[in-house]
Each structure stands twice: as C-alpha cells, then as structure tokens.
C-alpha positions in Angstrom: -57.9 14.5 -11.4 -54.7 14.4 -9.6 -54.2 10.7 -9.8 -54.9 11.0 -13.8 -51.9 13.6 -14.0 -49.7 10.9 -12.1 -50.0 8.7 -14.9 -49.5 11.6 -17.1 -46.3 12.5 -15.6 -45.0 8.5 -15.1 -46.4 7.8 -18.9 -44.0 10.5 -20.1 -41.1 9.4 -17.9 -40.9 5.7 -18.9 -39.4 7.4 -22.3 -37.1 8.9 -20.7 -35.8 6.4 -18.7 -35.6 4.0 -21.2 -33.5 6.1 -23.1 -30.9 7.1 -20.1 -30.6 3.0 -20.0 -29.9 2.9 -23.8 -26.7 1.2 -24.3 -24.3 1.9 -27.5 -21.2 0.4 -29.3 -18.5 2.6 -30.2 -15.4 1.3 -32.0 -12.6 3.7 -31.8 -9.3 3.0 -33.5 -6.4 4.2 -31.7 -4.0 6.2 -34.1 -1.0 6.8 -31.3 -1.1 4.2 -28.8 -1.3 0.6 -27.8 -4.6 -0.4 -27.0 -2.9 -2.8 -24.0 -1.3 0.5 -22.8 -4.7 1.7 -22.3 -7.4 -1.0 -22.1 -7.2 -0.8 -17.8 -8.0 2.7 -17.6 -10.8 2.8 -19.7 -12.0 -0.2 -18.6 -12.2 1.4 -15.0 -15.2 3.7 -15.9 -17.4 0.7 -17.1 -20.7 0.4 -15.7 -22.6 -2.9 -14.4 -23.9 -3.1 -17.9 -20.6 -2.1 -20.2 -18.4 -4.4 -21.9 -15.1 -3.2 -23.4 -13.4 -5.3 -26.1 -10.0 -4.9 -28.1 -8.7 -5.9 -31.7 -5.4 -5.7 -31.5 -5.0 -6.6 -35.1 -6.8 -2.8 -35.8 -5.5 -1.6 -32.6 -9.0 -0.7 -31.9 -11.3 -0.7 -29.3 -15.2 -1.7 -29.0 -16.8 0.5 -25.9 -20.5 -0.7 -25.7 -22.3 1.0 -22.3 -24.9 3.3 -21.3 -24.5 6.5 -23.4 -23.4 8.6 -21.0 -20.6 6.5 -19.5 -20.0 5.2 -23.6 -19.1 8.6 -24.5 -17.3 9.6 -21.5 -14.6 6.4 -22.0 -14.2 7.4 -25.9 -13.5 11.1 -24.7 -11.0 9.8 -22.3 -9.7 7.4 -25.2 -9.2 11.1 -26.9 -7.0 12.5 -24.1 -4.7 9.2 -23.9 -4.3 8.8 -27.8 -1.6 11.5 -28.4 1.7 11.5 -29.1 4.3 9.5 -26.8 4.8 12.2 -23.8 8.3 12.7 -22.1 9.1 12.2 -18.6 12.0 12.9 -16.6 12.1 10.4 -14.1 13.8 12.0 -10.9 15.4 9.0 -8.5 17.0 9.5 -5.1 18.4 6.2 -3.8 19.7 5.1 -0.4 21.5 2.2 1.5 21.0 2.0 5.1 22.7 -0.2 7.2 21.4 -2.3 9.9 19.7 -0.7 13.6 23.1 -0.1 16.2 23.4 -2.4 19.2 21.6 -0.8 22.4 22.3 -1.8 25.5 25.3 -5.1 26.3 23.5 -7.6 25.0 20.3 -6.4 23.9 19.3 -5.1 20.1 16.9 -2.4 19.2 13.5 -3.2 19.5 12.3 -5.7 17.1 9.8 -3.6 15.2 11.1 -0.5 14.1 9.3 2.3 12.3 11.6 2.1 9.4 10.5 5.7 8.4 11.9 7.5 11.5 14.8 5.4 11.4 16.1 6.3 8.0 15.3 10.3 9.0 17.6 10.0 11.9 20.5 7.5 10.0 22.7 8.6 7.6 22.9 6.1 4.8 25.9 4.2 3.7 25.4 5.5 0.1 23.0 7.4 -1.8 22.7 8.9 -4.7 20.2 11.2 -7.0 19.2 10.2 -11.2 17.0 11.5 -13.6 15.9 8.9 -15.9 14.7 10.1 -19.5 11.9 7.9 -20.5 8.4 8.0 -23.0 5.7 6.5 -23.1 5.8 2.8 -24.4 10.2 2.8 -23.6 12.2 2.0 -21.3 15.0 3.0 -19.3 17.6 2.2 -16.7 20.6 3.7 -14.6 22.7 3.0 -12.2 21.6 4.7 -8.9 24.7 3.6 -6.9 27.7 1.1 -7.6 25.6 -2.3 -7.6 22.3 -1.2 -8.0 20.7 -0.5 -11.2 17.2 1.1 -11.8 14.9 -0.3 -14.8 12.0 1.2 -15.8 9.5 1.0 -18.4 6.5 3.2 -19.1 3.0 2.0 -20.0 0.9 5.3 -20.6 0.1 9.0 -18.5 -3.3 9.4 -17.9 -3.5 13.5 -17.9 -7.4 13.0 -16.6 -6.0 11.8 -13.1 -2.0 12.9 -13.8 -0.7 9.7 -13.1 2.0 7.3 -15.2 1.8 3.8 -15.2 4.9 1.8 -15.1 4.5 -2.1 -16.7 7.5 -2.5 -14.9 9.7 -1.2 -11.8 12.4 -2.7 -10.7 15.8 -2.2 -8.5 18.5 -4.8 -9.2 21.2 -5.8 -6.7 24.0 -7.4 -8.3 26.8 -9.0 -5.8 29.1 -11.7 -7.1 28.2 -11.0 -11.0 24.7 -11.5 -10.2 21.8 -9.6 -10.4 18.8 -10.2 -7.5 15.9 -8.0 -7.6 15.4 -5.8 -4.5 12.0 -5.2 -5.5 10.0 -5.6 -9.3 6.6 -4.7 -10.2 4.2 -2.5 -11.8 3.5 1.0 -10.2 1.4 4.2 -10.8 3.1 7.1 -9.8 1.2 10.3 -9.6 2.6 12.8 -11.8 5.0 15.6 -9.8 4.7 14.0 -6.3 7.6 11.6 -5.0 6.4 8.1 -4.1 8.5 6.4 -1.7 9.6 2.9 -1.3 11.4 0.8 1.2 13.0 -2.5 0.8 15.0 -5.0 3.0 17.8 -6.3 1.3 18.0 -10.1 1.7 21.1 -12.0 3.2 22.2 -8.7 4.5 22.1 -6.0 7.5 21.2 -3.3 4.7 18.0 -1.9 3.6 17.3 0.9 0.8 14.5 4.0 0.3 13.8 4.8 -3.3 11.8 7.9 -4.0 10.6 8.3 -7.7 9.3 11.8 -9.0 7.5 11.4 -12.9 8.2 14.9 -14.3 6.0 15.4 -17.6 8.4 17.1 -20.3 7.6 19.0 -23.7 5.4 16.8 -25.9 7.2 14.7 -28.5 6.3 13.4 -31.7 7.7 9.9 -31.1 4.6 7.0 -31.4 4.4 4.3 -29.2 5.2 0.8 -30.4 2.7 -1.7 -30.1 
C-alpha cells in the first residue's frame, strides 16, 4: 500500500516539474532606453538554459528562459525602461606629490600603502565638482588646471542602486596634450563615494579621485540610441 502511494505521489510530481522547467519567449520592446544600455544587466539573471537576444532595429529584446527567471528579467526590463534619470555627479580630486626623502641617502620604503600616505599628505592641489549628467549623456569638467574629468552614463539600475558609466576617464594634458591618467568603464553604487588612485606617468605625482552618483528629480528627457 505504501509503495503504491509513492508512485501516486511521484506520478503527480513529474507534472509539476515539468512545468517549473518550462521555458518561454518574451519579446519586450523598450519604449525609453537603449537596449545596449541594458542588455548586460538583464543578461546577468539568465539561467543555464536562457538565451537573451536583441533587435536593435525594434529596440527590442527576446528573453526566452524558465518562467520564473523569464518573468523576473521582463520585470526588471520594467524598472530600467523609464525616463532618462538625473544624476549629480559629486567629484573630489587630488594631486600628491612624491614620498619625502628619509634618512641621507635612503628613500621611503619601496612599497607604500598609498592610502595612509595620502591621509597623512597634504596634496599639491585639489579640488571638489559636481558634474550634471543623464542617462545615455555625457559630461566633463575640469577638476583642477590640467586635468579634465569625462564621463558618460550608460543606465541606473534602481534594483541594485548602481549607475553604469560606458566610459570614465581623467585626462592629463601637459605641453598641449592630453594623456589619460586612467579610462574605463565603472559601476558606481548610487550615494556611496568610490575611490580611485592613479600614478601619474613620467612624474613624482599621483592623484585620488573619489566619485559620489547622486540620483536627482526624474526628467522626461529619452535616451538616444
């Protein structure tokens, strides 16, 4: 009797389980963004089995998955398709110069933790911004005489309250020419400073950037594909 209920009890499950493993297509047509602005975040909660695919022509994007992770990446589609959001982009900049001399002869150590050393140094220059930018523009500004701040903003994702930059860069310029201290994407978590430190090449200087994404009113503006 009790092995005949067993059965029972798998026979009905198989159903089930075969429906949990269902996958389905959903096509979602993006009204406010670029679908390049947002095809890496929703890519990220793919399973093994989910394939996500994008017409740009339509701006669209085909989300074919289990259902539960299928309906779960259109949702998120819903939070990141809304008008362009503002950000103040809140900057402080600094220009350090090299360790002193210790000693006759003998320099600092050759490893130094560049973190206590700028708390304990007073830089050269420095210098505070707020950059206005939205989602899908860019911006720049001067932090201090010969060194500019571009940025350029690829979407906030308010599920995890983080803006993606598609590009961040400091530019040095010296002789009418501009080197970059430092260029690359970055995700910057939305209302918490994120700090970076760069030597400056062919000089005794090195710098300390700290950026602070501030999420403004909403605007109306739509984002450029």
């Amino acid at each position: 009797m009790k092995a005949r209920t067993v059965g029972l009890l798998l026979a009905a499950a198989i159903p089930l389980l075969i429906a949990a493993q269902e996958l389905v297509t959903f096509r979602v047509a993006l009204k406010y963004r670029d679908v390049r602005s947002v095809i890496a975040r929703v890519s990220e909660e793919a399973g093994p089995r989910g394939q996500i695919t994008v017409d740009r022509a339509a701006n669209a994007i085909y989300i074919s998955d289990e259902r539960p992770r299928a309906e779960a990446a259109r949702a998120l589609l819903a939070a990141l398709d809304v008008p362009a959001r503002r950000f103040a982009l809140q900057a402080r900049f600094s220009v350090y110069s090299a360790p002193k001399k210790t000693g006759l002869l003998r320099d600092e150590p050759l490893f130094t933790d560049a973190a206590s050393f700028m708390e304990r140094t007073t830089p050269s220059a420095s210098a505070e911004q707020v950059m206005d930018i939205t989602e899908g523009g860019s911006s720049e500004a001067v932090l201090v005489p010969g060194f500019t701040l571009k940025a350029s903003a690829e979407g906030y994702d308010p599920t995890k309250r983080r803006l993606a930059l598609s590009e961040l860069s400091v530019l040095r310029e010296a002789d009418g020419v501009k080197t970059p201290v430092f260029s690359g994407r970055a995700v910057l978590p939305e209302g918490e400073p994120t700090v970076l430190v760069a030597a400056l090449e062919a000089t005794s200087q090195s710098c300390r950037l700290s950026l602070t994404p501030v999420l403004m009113p909403e605007a109306s503006a739509k984002e450029r594909p």
